[in-house]
N, C-alpha and C positions, 0 to 999 in steps of 0.2 A: 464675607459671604462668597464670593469670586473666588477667593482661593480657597475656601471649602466644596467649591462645585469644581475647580479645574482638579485638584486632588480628586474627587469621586470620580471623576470623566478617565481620570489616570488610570485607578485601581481597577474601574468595570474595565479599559482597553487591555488590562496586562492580563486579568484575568481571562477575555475573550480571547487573546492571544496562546495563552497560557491549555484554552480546551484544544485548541486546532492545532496548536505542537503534539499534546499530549494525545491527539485524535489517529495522529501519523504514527506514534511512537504504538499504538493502540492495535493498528492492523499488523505492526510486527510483531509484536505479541500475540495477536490471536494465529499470526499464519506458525509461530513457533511452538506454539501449543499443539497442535494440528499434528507437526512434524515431530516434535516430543511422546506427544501420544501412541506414534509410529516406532517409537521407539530409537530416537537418532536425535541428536545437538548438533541444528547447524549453524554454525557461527558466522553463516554468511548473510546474514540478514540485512547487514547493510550494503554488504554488494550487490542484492539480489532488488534493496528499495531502489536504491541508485540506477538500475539498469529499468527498472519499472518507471522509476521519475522522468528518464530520460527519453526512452521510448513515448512513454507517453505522452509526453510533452511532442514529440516529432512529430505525432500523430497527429494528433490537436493543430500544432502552428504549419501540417500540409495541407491540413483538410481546410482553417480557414483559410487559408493562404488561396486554394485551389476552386474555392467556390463566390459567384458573386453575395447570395448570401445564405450565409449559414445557419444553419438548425440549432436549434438548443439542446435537442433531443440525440442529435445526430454528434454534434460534436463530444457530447457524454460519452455513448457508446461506442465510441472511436479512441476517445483518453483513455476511459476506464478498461474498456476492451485489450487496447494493445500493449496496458501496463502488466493487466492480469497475465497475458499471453508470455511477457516478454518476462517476467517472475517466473509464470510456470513450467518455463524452457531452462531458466537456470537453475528452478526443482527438479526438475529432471537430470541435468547434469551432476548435480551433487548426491542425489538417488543411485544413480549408475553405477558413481565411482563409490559411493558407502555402501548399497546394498547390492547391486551383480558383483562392483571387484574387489567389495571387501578390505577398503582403504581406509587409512585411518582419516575419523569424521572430524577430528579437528584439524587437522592438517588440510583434510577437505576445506572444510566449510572458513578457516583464515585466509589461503587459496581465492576460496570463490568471493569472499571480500574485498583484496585485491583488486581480482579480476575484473568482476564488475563494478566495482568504479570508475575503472581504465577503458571497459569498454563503452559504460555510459558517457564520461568523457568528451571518446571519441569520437562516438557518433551523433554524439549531441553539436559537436561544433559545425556538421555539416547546414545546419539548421542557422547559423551566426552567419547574417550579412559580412564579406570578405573587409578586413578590415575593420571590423566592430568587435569588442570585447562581449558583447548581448545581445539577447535578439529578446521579442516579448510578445506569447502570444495573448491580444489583448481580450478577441471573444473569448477565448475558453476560460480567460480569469473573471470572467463578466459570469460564464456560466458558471464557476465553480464557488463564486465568494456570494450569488444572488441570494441573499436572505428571504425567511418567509414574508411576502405581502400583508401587511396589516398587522400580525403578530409583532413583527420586529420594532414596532413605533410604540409599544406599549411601556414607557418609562422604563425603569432599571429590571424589571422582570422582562419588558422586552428584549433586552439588548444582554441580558443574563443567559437568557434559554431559548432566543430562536434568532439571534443578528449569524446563523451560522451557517456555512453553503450546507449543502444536501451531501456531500461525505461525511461529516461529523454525524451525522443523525445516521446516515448508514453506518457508519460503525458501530453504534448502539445496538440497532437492531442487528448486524451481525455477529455480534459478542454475542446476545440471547442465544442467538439462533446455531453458535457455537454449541453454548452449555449445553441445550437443550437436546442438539444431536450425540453429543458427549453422553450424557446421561439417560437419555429416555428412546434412547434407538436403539433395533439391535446391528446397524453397521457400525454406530457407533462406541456400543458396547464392545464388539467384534476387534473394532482396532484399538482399545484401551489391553487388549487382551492380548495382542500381537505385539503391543509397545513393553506388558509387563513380562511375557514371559512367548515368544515368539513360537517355542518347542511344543508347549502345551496346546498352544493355539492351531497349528498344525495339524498335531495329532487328532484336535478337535474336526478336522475339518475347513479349517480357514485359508483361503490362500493367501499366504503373508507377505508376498513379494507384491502381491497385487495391491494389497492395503498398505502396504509402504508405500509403493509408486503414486496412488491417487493421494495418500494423505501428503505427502510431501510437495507433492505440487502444487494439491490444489493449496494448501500453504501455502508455497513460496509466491503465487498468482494473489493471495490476500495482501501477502507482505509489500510485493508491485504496486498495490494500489495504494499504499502509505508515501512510496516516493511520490506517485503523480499527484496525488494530496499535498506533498510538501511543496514542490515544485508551483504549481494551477494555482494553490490557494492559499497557502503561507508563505511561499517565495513571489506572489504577486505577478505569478507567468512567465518569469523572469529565467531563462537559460544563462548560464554566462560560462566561459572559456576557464576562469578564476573563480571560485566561489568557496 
């Protein structure tokens, strides 16, 4: 009976595990979809989560760092905010160099792979007490792992579908909220039209540089919030030099 309940207690933790990976894995996909749409592959999805992860981690472990005590509210829209920001500046740089100069987008987008890992990296370590291989911000992993009140203690369907912090559920409703603009808008329409056939779209009237630049970044600003997902709430707030 013991090792029929520590098996089950095994399988619901992999699983649980298993949504909040695939949650992170979730926003880069919807920010590639976004940029797909736009009519461009950028391959740098994980240099752009890493540079998101990282930033926003910084943000998170200065702001608790910098106050006696911290908000719950506040330390959010400081993680999430400077992940999205720190995304949407390296959407932008690979927009530039694919659609103003007309470089090839995978050579771009492996490039900004690279790059932003090297620069998450780097400027993550300024964050690492001198001499310590990690540093760990502990409210903001307080904020980001805080399961639903009351829901979460409800047996195996509690800990199935609400032991999860509040990115995972936002990702949900931002997938909707994806389709939904995708399909039943007409900006949305608009930039499905500029990703299949750019010339037409033009001639239609659409500015397509315009619609690249916003889809691209605000992409790559989705894709940012999957590192500081990874980083806050599946790396357990955990920065480190080696990872």
């Amino acid at each position: 009976m013991i090792r029929r309940w520590l098996s089950m207690a095994t399988l619901i933790g992999w699983i649980v595990r298993a949504v909040v990976f695939g949650s992170v894995v979730m926003y880069g996909a919807m920010g590639e979809i976004l940029t797909d749409k736009a009519g461009h592959l950028n391959l740098g999805t994980p240099g752009i989560m890493c540079t998101g992860g990282a930033f926003g981690f910084a943000a998170a472990y200065a702001y608790e760092n910098a106050v006696d005590n911290p908000n719950f509210l506040v330390c959010i829209l400081v993680a999430v905010g400077t992940a999205f920001l720190a995304g949407a500046l390296a959407g932008l740089i690979y927009c530039f160099l694919t659609a103003t100069l007309l470089v090839n987008q995978n050579v771009v987008g492996l490039t900004l792979t690279i790059f932003g890992v090297g620069v998450g990296k780097f400027f993550g370590t300024y964050v690492i007490p001198e001499g310590a291989v990690s540093t760990k911000a502990v409210f903001a992993n307080k904020v980001f792992i805080a399961k639903i009140p009351g829901l979460s203690v409800l047996g195996i369907v509690g800990e199935l579908l609400f032991s999860y912090g509040f990115m995972i559920y936002l990702a949900i409703v931002l997938a909707i909220v994806v389709h939904l603009f995708l399909s039943r808008t007409r900006v949305g329409l608009n930039l499905r039209a500029v990703g299949e056939n750019p010339a037409t779209a033009d001639a239609a009237g659409i500015n397509v540089t315009k619609y690249k630049y916003c889809a691209i970044m605000i992409g790559s600003g989705i894709t940012g919030l999957g590192g500081v997902l990874y980083v806050l709430d599946y790396g357990n707030g955990t920065w480190a030099t080696a990872s």
